[in-house]
N, C-alpha and C positions, 0 to 999 in steps of 0.2 A: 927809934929814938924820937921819931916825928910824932909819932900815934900810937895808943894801945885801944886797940876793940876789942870787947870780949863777950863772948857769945857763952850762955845758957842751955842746956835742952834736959829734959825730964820728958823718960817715953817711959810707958808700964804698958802691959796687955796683959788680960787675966781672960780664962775659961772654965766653962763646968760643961760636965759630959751628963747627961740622966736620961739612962734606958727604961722609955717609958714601957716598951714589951718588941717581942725579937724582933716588928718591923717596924718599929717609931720609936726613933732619939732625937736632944733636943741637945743645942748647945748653945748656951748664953755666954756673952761675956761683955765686957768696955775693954775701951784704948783710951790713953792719954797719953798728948801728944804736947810739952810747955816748952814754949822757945821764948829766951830775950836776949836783950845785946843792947850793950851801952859802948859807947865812943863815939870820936868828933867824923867817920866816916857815915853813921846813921843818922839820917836825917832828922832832925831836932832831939837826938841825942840818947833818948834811953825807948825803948820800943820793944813789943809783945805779939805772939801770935801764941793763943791756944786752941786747942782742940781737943774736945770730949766727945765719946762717942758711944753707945751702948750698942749692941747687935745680939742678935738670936737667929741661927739654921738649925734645921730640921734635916732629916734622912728618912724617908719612907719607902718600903718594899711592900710596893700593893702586891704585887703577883715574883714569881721566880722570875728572874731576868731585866726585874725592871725597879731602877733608883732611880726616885726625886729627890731633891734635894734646893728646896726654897729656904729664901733668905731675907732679911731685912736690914737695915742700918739704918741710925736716929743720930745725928751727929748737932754738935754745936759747939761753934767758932766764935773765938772773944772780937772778931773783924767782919766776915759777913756772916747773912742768913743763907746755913744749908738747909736742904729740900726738905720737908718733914717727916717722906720715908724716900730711903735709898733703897730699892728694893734687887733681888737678884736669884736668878732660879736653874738648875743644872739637871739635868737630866742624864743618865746613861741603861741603853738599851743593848743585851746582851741576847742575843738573837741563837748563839751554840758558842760551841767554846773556841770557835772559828773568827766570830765576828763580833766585834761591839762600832755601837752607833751613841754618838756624843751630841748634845746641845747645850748650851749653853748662854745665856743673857745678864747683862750687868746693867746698870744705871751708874754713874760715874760721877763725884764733885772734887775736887781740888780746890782748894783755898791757894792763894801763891804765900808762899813761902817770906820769913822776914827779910830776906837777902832780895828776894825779888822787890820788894816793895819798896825799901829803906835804903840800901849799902852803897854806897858809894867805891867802885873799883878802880883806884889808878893805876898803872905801872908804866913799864916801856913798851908794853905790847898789849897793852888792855885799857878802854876808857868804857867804864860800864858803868851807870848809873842806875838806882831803883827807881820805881812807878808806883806810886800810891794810888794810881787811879785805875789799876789792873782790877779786874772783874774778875770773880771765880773761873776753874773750869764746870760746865758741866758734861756727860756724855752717855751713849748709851752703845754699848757695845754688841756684838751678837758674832759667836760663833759654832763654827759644827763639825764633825769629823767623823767619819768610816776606815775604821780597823779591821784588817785582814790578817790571817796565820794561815795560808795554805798548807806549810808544813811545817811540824816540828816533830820529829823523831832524832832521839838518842841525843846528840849536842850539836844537830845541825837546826835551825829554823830561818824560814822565812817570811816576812811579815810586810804589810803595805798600808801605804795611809795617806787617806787623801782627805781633805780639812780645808774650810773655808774662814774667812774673818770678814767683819765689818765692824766698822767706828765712823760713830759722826761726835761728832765735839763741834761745841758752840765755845768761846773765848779759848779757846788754845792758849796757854802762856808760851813765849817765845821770845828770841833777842833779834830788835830791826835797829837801824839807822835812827836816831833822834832827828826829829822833825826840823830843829831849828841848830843840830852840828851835825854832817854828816861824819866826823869823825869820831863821833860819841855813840855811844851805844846806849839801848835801855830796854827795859823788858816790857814786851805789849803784846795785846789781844789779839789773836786774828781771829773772826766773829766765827768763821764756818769754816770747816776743817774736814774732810773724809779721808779712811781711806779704806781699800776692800783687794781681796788678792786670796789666791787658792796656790795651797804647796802637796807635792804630790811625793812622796818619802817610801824607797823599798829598800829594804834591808835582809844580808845574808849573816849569818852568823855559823 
């Protein structure tokens, strides 16, 4: 009765498949991504975040047993300047029908979101306000993994997997304490962010 906000969003994703010959395909496509919101909790009242983005991956089988699979992304934000290529490249290496070996790398951007930026959240259990001064994310991820199948015969198998990760992120979006309420909340940067960890998975089936 106090307030109406009312939030917008318009998301599409299209793709095309073209098999250039048995061991090189190409896959293009765009995202769009339109968010707005009007009412008296958004900061000067009516406010927009877009995103466009075009991308093309590729799948190549140079030899038996062995996919690449490189990638690109060209994005642009109606708020910040994203990178001018996002790039991204995977690999899998099938050594017998025993084993496969995984890599994998990404480049990473996030825009913060309009809620991060603009919204004002009251209630009884929540004082959260946006940050128009929030920085993008950006990051770069990296990980890897070895698959095993010692046995599978008839409907018994078993299988193991031991897999690494890495992420570094620079502006991490997140929720601290406001500077000048500590009983307010607000969303902010944290400049430098890692994290890296190994999972070791066997399975009986």
């Amino acid at each position: 009765m106090q307030d109406v906000t009312h939030f917008n969003g318009f998301v599409a994703r299209g793709t095309l498949l073209y098999k250039i010959s048995p061991s090189i395909s190409l896959q293009p496509g765009y995202d769009v991504n339109v968010e707005n919101g009007e009412g008296e909790r958004l900061k000067e009242g009516i406010q927009k975040v877009n995103d466009y983005a075009l991308f093309i991956s590729s799948e190549i089988v140079p030899v038996k047993g062995v996919r690449l699979k490189p990638g690109a992304r060209f994005t642009k934000n109606s708020v910040y300047d994203a990178p001018p290529v996002i790039p991204s490249f995977n690999t899998i290496f099938t050594l017998d029908p025993k084993i496969n070996l995984r890599f994998a790398y990404a480049r990473g951007f996030r825009a913060p979101s309009l809620r991060e930026l603009y919204f004002y959240f009251f209630d009884a259990n929540h004082q959260i306000i946006g940050n128009t001064d929030l920085k993008p994310e950006t990051s770069n991820s990296i990980t890897a993994s070895a698959d095993w199948t010692p046995l599978k015969k008839n409907n018994a198998s078993l299988t193991a997997s031991l897999s690494g990760f890495y992420n570094d992120v620079d502006n991490l979006i997140s929720v601290g304490q406001s500077a000048s309420n500590a009983t307010v909340f607000t969303y902010i940067n944290i400049a430098k962010y890692k994290t890296r960890g190994v999972n070791l998975v066997s399975q009986l089936h």
